[in-house]
C-alpha positions in Angstrom: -22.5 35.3 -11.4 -19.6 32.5 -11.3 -18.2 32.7 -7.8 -15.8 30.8 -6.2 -15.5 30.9 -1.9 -12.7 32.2 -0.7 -11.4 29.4 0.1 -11.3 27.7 -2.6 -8.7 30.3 -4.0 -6.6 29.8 -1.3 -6.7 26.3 -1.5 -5.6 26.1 -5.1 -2.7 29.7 -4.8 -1.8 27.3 -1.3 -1.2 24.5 -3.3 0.6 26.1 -6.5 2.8 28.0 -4.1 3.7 24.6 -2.3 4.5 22.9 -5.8 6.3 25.7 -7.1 8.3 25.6 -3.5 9.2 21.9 -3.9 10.1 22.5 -7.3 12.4 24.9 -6.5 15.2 22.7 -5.8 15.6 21.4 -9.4 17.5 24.8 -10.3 20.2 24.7 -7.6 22.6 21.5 -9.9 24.6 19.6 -8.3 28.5 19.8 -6.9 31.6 17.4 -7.7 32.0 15.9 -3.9 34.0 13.4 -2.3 32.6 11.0 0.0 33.8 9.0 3.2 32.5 6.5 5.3 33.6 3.7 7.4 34.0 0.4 6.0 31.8 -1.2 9.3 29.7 1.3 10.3 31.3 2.2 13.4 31.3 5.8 14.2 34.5 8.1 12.3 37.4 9.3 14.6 37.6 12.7 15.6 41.0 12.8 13.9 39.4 11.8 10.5 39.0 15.3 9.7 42.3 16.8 10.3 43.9 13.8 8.8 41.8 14.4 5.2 42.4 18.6 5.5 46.1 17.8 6.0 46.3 15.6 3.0 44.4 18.4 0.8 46.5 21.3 2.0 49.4 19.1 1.1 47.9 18.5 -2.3 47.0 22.5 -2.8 43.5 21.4 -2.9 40.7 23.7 -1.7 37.5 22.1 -0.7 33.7 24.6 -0.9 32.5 23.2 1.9 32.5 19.8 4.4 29.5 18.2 5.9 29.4 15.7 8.4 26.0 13.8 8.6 25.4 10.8 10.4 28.6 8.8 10.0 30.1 10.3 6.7 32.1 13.0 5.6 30.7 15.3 2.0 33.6 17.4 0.7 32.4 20.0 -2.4 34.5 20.7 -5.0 34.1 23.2 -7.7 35.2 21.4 -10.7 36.0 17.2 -11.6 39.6 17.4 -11.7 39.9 18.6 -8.2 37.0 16.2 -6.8 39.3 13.2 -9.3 42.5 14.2 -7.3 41.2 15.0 -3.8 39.6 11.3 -3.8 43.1 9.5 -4.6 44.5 12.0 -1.9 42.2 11.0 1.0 42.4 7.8 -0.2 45.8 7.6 0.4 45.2 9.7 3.2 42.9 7.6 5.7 43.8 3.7 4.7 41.7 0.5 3.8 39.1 1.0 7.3 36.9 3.6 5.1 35.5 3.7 1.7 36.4 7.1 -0.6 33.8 7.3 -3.3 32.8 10.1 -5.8 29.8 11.6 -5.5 27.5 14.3 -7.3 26.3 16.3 -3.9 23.2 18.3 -4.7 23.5 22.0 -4.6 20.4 23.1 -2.5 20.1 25.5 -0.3 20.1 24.6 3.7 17.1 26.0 4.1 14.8 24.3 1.8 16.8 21.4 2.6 15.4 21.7 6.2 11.6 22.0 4.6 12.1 18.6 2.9 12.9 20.0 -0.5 14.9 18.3 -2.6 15.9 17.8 -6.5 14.1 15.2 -9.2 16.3 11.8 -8.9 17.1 10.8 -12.7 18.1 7.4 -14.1 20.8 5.6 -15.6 20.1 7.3 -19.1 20.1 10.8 -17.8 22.3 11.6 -15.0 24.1 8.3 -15.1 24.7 6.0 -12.3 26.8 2.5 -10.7 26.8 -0.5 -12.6 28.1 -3.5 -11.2 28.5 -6.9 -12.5 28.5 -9.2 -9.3 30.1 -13.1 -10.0 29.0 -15.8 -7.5 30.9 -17.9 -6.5 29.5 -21.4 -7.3 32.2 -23.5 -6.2 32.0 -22.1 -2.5 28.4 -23.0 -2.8 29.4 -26.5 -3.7 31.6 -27.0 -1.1 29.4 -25.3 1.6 26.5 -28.2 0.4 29.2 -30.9 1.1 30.1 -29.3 4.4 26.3 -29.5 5.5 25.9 -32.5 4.4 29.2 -34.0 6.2 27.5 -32.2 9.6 24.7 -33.9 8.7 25.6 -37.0 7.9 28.0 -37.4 11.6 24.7 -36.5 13.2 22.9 -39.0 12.1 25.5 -42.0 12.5 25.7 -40.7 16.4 22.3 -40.5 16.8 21.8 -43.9 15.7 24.8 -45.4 17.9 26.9 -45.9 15.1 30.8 -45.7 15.3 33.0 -44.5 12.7 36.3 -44.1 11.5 36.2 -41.0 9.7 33.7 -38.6 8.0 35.0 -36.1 5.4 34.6 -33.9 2.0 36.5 -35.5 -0.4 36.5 -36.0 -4.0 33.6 -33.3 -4.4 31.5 -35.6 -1.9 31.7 -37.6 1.5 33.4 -40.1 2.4 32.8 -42.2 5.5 34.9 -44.9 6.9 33.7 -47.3 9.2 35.1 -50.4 11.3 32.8 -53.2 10.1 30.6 -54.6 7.1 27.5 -54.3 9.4 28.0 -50.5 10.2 28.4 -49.9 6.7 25.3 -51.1 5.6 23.3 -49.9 8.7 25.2 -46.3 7.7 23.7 -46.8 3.8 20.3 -47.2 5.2 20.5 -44.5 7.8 21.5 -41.8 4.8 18.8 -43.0 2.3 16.0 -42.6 5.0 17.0 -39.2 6.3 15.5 -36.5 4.2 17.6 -33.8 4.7 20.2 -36.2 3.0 18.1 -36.4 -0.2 20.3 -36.1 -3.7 23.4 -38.6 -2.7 24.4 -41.4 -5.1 26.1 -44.3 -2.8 28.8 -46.5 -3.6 30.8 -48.9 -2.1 34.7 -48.5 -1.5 36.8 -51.5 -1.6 36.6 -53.3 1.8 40.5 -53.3 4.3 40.7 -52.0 7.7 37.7 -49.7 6.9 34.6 -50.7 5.2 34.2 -47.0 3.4 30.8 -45.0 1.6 31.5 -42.6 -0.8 28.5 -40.1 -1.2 28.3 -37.9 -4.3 26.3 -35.5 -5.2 23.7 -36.1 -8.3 24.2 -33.6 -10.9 20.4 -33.1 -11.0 21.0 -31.5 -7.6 23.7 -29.5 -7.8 22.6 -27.8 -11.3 19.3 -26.7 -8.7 21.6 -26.0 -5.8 23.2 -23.2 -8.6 19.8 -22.1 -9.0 18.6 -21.4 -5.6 21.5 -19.9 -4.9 21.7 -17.5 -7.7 17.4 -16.8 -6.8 18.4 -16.1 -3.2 21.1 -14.2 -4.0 19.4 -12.1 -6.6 16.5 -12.1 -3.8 19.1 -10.7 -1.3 20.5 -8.2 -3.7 17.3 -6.6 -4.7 16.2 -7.0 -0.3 19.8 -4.6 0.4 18.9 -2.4 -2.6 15.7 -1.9 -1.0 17.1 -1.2 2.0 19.3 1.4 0.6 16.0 3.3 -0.5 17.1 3.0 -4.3 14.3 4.2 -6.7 14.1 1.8 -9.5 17.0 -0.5 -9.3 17.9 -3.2 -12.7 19.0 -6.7 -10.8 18.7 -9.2 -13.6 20.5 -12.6 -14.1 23.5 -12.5 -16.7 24.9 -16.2 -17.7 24.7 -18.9 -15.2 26.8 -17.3 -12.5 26.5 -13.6 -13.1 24.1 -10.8 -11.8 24.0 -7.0 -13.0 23.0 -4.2 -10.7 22.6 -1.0 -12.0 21.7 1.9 -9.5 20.2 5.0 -11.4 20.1 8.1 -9.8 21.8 6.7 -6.4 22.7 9.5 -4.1 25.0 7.6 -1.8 27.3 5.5 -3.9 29.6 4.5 -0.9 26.9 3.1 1.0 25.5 1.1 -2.3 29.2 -0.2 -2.6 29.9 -1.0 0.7 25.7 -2.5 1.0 26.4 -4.7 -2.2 30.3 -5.4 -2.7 30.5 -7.1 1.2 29.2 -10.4 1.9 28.3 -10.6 5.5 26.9 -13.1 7.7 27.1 -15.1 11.3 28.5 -18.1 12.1 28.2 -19.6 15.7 30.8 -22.4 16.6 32.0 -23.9 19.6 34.8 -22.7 21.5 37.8 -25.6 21.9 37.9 -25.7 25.6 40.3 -28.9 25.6 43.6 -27.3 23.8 45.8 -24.4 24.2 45.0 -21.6 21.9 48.4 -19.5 22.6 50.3 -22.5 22.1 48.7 -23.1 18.5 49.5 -19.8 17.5 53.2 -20.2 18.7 53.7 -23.3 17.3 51.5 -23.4 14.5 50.0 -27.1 15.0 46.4 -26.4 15.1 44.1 -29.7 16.2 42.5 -31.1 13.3 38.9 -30.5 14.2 39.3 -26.7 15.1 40.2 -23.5 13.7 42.6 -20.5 14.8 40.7 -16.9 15.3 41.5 -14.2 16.8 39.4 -12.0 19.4 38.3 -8.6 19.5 41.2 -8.0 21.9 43.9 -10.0 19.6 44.0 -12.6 21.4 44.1 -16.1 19.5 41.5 -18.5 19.9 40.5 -21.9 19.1 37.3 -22.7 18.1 35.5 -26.1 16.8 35.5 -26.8 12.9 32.2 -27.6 13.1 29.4 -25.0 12.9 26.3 -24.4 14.5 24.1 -22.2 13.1 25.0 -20.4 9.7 23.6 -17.1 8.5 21.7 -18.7 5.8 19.5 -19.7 8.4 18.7 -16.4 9.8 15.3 -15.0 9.4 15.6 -11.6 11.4 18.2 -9.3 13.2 17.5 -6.2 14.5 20.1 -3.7 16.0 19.5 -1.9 19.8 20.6 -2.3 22.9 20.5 -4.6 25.7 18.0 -4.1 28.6 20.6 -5.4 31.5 23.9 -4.0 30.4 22.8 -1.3 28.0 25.5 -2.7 25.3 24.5 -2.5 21.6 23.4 -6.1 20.5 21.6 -7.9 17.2 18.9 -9.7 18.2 18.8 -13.0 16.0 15.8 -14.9 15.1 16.4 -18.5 13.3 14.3 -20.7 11.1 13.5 -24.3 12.4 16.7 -25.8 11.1 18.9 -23.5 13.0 16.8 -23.3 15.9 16.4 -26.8 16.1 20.4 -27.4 15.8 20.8 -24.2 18.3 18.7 -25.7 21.5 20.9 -29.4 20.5 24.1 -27.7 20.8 22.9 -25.3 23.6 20.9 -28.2 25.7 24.5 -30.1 25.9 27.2 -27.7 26.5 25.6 -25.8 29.2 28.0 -24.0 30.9 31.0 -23.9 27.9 31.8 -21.2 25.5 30.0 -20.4 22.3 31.6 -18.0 20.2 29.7 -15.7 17.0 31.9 -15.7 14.3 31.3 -12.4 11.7 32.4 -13.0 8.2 33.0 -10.1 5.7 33.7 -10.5 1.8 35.0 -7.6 0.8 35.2 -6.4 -3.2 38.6 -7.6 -4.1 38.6 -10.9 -2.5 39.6 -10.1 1.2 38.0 -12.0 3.3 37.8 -10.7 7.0 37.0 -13.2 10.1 36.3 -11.5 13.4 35.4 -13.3 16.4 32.6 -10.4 17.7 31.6 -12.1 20.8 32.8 -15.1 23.1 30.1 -15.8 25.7 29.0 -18.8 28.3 26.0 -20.5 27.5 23.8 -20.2 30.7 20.5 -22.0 29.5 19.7 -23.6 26.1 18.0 -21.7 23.4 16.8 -22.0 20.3 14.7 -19.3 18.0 15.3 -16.2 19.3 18.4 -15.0 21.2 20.9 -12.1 21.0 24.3 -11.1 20.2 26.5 -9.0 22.0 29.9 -7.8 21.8 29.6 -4.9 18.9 31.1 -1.8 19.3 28.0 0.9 18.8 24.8 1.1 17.6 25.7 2.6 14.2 27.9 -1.3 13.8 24.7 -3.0 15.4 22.7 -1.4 12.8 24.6 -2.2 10.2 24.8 -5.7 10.9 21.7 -6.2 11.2 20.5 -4.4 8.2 23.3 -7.0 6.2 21.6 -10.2 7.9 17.7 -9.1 7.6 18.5 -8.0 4.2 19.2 -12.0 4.1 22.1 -14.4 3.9 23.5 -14.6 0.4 23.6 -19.0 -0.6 26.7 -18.4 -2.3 29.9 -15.5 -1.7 29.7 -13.0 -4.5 32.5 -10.5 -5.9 32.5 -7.1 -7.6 33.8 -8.8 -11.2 33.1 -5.2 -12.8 32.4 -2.0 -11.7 31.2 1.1 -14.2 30.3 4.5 -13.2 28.6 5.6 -16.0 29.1 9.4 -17.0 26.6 12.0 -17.6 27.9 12.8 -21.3 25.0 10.3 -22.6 22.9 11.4 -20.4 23.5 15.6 -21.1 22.6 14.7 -24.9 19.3 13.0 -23.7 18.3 15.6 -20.9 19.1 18.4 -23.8 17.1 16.2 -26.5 14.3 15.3 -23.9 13.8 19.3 -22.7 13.7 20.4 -26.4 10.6 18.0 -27.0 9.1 19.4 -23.7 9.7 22.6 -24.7 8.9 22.8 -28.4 5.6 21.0 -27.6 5.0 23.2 -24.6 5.3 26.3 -26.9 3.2 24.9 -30.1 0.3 23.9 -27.6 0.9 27.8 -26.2 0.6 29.4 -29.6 -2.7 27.2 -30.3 -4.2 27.6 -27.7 -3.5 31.3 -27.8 -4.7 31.9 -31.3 -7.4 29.3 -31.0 -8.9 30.3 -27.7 -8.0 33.9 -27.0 -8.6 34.8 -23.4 -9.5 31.2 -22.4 -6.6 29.9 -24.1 -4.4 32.3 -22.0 -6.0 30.7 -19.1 -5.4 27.0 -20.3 -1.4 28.3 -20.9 -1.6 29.8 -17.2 -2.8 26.4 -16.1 -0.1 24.2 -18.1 2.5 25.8 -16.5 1.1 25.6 -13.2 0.7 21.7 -14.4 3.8 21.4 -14.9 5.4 23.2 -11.9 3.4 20.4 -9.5 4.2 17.4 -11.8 8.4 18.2 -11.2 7.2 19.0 -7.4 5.5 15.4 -6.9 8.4 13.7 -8.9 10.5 15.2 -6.3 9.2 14.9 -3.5 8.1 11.3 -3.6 11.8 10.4 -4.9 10.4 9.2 -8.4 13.2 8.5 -10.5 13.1 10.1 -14.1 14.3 7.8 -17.0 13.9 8.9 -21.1 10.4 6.9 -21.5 9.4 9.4 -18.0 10.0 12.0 -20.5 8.0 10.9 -22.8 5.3 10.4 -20.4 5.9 14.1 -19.6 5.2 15.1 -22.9 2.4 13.1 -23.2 0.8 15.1 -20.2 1.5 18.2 -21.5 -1.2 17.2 -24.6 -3.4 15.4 -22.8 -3.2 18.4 -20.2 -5.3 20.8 -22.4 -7.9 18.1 -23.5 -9.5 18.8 -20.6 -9.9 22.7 -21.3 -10.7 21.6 -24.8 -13.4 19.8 -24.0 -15.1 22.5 -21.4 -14.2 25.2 -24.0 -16.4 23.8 -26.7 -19.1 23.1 -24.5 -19.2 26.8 -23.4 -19.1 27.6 -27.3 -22.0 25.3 -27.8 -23.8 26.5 -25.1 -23.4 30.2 -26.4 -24.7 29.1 -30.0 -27.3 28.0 -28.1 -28.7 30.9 -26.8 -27.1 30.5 -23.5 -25.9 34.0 -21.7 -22.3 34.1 -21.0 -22.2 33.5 -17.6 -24.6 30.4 -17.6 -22.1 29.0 -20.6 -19.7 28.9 -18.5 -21.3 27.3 -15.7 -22.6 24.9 -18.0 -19.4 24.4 -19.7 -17.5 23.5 -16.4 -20.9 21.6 -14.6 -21.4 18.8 -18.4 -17.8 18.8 -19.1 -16.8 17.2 -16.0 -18.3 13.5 -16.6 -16.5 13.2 -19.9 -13.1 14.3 -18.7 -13.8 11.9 -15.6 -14.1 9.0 -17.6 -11.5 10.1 -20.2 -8.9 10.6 -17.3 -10.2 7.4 -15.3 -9.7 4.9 -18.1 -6.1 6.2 -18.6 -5.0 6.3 -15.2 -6.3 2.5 -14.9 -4.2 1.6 -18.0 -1.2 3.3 -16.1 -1.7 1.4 -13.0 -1.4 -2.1 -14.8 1.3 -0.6 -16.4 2.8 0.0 -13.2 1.8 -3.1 -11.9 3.4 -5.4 -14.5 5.8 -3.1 -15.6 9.2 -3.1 -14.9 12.4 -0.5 -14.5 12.0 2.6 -17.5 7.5 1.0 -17.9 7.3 1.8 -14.7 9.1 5.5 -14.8 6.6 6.0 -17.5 3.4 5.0 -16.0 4.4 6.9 -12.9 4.9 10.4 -14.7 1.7 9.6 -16.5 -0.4 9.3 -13.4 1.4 11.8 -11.7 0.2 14.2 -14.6 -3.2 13.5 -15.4 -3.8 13.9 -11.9 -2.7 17.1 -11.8 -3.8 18.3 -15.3 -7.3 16.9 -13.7 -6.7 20.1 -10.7 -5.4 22.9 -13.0 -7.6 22.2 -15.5 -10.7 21.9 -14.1 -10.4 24.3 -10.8 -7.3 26.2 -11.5 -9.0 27.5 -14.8 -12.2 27.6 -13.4 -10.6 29.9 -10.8 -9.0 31.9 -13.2 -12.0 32.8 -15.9 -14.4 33.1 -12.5 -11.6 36.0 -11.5 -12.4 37.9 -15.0 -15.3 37.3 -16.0 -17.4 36.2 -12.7 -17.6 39.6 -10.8 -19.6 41.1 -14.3 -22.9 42.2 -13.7 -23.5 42.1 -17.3 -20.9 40.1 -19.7 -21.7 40.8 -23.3 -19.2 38.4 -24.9 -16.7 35.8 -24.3 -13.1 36.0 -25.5 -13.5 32.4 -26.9 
């Protein structure tokens, strides 16, 4: 007799159950919501709430329900138009501190929520999505080069004992004055031996009071300057992406200045918005101990080698044009708190350039004021400065230190996810911004379900007529196939693109070639002599190797399709792996299960329905 143990059927009805549970959650749809988060990741006002239902009433709008989770607010609507005028009303309601987006809030239940169920993500082409064209600004990063290289340059000429007039930007380059002929050409000598002043053409300004240098840059360095920072930036997009757990992300470069982003199947579009559209990073600078910072913002008349702030408190302050550290030299952060006064902090870890220029500054101001400096480009063009911390520097440091002053863990977090995510070369803006509807995407989820379905049903009916019982049992187990591919999709957070389809229906042929091939062996074993029951052992026992190897050889050509694949090749060559592995299970034991169910407790089995 063909006998399976006991638990071996509970093994394979355990593991159909389970798929067909996590499956589940791909018939609930999905809800017209409206969501709101903070702009800086600080924790939302216990206000928030009653300010939002206030504007609705006032607007006659009725909301299905309100979640809070974490630090956001979910309002459910039940159609567009009232989710389209709810998000201009809290909008208007709550101000520029927190971002209103529109969301599409799936529909599934709380309870298989808390089991980890949750719906298949789809892509661009099917549900729809963000699209963003990001413009970099390449002038910025021009002018932040010349800055660096002004720093630069005053560091050296004081290092070598060398007094000068003047060092400025100017004219797209530097230009340094000096008091003699000898300085100027001990200066010219100094800048083309210092490496980290490589890529300046020198020339000489007419000699007067000053003997003067212009430095330029070479055009040869500033088309790669453009380069690296469009790479790092592109780098730093696709890092925050990452970090935003976006399945399958499109970050390519457009032009010379240009970079698309398109988010398929993004769940949180404020968060992706808020991630991408800012431009954060550090600077540390020098607090300007020797002037008056209240009489600068009274009178206006701010010294020439400092800037006005203002503090966390309002308070003005003056702090030293020239910076320290940048965030572009930042190699970690990580948000927490700190050990001694249990306030939330970042702590910072610098590369050698920064640390290097960190323990100089630190070594020789022991004892003054250093304040961080947090700088935040938001889409539009605002540009916010806030002067996060103001602290004494006890003892010098370099590599690793932290940063205080942040107002909870939530902004701590954020911060740091913004600067270990990695400093972006050059500022970049929002230049477009698309939400791309789900009309498209209906006609190719209606188009791509029909071609599931009609091939479903023709390899039904064939196998059916073709097969009789055993073909029954093959149908049985291609819908069981099926139920566990959408449950893996799901719960591993695969994104589904059209070319996933096809890879869908793909698996639904390949699916029965197993039973095909174990089907025919049991009829050849029968024509040759065989009994019933030792066909189908047989069948199942020299079928196996074949639909090994068959199976093998694709799932290898799916991995290097994964592998060198990118965006909708890899969506395919995901659903294809995901389905041969588990047209491998149904077909081999869930069928084996089920003809071992009717025929295997037979004494005596006269014929096979085959």
């Amino acid at each position: 007799m063909n006998q399976y143990p006991a638990w071996k059927y509970l093994l394979i009805l355990a593991v159909v159950a389970l798929g067909a549970l996590y499956a589940l959650p791909n018939l609930f749809g999905e809800d017209p919501a409206v969501q709101v988060t903070s702009t800086r990741g600080f924790e939302l006002s216990a206000e928030l709430t009653s300010t939002i239902d206030d504007a609705l009433a006032s607007n006659q709008l009725r909301y299905k329900s309100m979640e809070r989770v974490e630090n956001r607010l979910l309002y459910r609507f039940d159609t567009t138009d009232n989710q389209l005028a709810a998000s201009e009303a809290i909008e208007e309601a709550v101000g520029d501190n927190y971002v209103v987006a529109l969301n599409l809030a799936h529909a599934t239940p709380d309870w298989l929520r808390a089991l980890g169920g949750k719906p298949l993500t789809l892509g661009l082409d099917l549900q729809g999505g963000v699209h963003f064209l990001m413009q970099v600004d390449m002038d910025t990063a021009r002018n932040q080069a010349v800055d660096r290289y002004v720093d630069d340059i005053r560091a050296a000429l004081r290092d070598a004992g060398i007094r000068y007039v003047s060092v400025r930007a100017e004219g797209g380059g530097v230009r340094m004055l000096l008091r003699s002929d000898e300085d100027r050409a001990e200066a010219e000598r100094i800048v083309a031996r210092d490496q980290s002043l490589q890529g300046l053409d020198m020339s000489e300004l007419p000699a007067g009071e000053t003997f003067g240098l212009q430095a330029t840059i070479q055009e040869q360095a500033l088309v790669e300057l453009q380069q690296t920072a469009l790479k790092q930036n592109i780098t730093t997009l696709r890092n925050r992406v990452n970090e935003l757990g976006v399945a399958e992300p499109v970050i390519q470069q457009q032009g010379a200045d240009r970079v698309v982003v398109q988010l398929p199947g993004v769940q949180d579009m404020a968060e992706a918005k808020k991630i991408l559209g800012a431009t954060a990073t550090l600077e540390y600078r020098a607090v300007d101990e020797s002037n008056d910072p209240f009489s600068a913002a009274q009178t206006g008349r701010v010294p020439a080698d400092s800037r006005l702030y203002t503090d966390m408190n309002g308070q003005p302050i003056l702090l030293k044009k020239r910076l320290i550290v940048s965030g572009d030299q930042l190699i970690g952060a990580s948000g927490g708190f700190d050990q001694q006064s249990g306030s939330p902090q970042v702590s910072v870890t610098l590369d050698g350039v920064g640390a290097s220029r960190m323990l100089d500054f630190t070594r020789d101001n022991v004892g003054n004021r250093m304040a961080v400096v947090y700088i935040e480009q938001k889409p539009g063009g605002q540009r916010v400065e806030d002067v996060i911390s103001v602290a004494v520097v006890r003892e010098p440091f370099g590599k690793r230190f932290q940063t205080t002053g942040l107002d909870s863990l939530q902004e701590a977090s954020q911060l740091a996810l913004l600067l270990r995510a990695g400093a972006l070369a050059a500022p970049m803006e929002i230049a477009f911004q698309r939400t791309v509807g789900p009309s498209l995407g209906a006609d190719n989820i209606a188009r791509g379900f029909k071609s599931v379905v009609i091939g479903f049903c023709l390899v039904l009916v064939f196998m059916a007529l073709y097969y009789r019982v055993f073909g029954l049992v093959a149908n049985v187990a291609l819908f069981a196939n099926l139920v566990l591919l959408m449950a893996l999709l799901s719960a591993l957070g695969a994104t589904l693109t059209m070319p996933g389809i096809a890879g869908i229906v793909l698996t639904v042929g390949m699916a029965v070639d197993a039973n095909v091939l174990i089907f025919e062996r049991i009829r050849e074993e029968i024509a040759n002599g065989n009994t019933p029951q030792a066909s189908i052992r047989s069948g199942y026992e020299k079928a196996f190797s074949t639909i090994a190897d068959a199976n093998i050889t694709t799932l290898i050509a799916a991995f290097v399709l994964f592998l060198f694949g990118t965006g909708p090749v890899k969506g395919f060559a995901v659903t294809l792996s995901l389905g041969i592995i588990t047209s491998m299970f149904t077909a081999i034991m869930g069928t084996r299960a089920l003809v071992n169910l009717i025929y295997g407790r037979r004494q005596r089995v006269e014929k096979l329905a085959i």
